[in-house]
N, C-alpha and C positions, 0 to 999 in steps of 0.2 A: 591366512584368511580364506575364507571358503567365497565364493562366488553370490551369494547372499549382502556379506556384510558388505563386499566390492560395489557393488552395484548400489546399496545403501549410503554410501558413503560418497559414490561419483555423484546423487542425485541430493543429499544432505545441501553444499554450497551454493548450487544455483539457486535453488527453493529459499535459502538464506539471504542470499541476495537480492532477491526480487520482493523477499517479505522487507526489508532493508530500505531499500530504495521506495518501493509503496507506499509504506510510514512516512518517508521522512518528504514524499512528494505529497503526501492528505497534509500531515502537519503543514510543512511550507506555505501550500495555498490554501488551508482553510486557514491559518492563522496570518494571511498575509495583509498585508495596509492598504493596497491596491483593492479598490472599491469593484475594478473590474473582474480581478480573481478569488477575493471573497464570494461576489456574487453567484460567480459560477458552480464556485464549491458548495457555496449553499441551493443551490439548483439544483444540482446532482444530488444533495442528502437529500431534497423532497422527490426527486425523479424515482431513487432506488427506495423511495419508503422510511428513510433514517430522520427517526425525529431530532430534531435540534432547537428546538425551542422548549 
């Protein structure tokens, strides 16, 4: 392996991880029952402009 794909490859997993973990924490609390963490999530999609309605 040349020093390209190395470096490619050390930064591939964290990047994976973090998109990973991001997902499955939006999922979690926008879909959550708790009227208190719903709410927030929906805060934040009108705060950053993300329509939801």
């Amino acid at each position: 392996m040349n020093a390209t794909q190395t470096k490619t490859q050390s930064l591939l997993a964290p990047v994976l991880a973090m998109a990973v973990i991001g997902l499955t924490m939006l999922f979690a609390v926008g879909h959550a029952q708790s009227a208190t963490m719903h709410d927030a999530a929906h805060d934040m999609r009108h705060a950053t402009g993300f329509p939801c309605h």
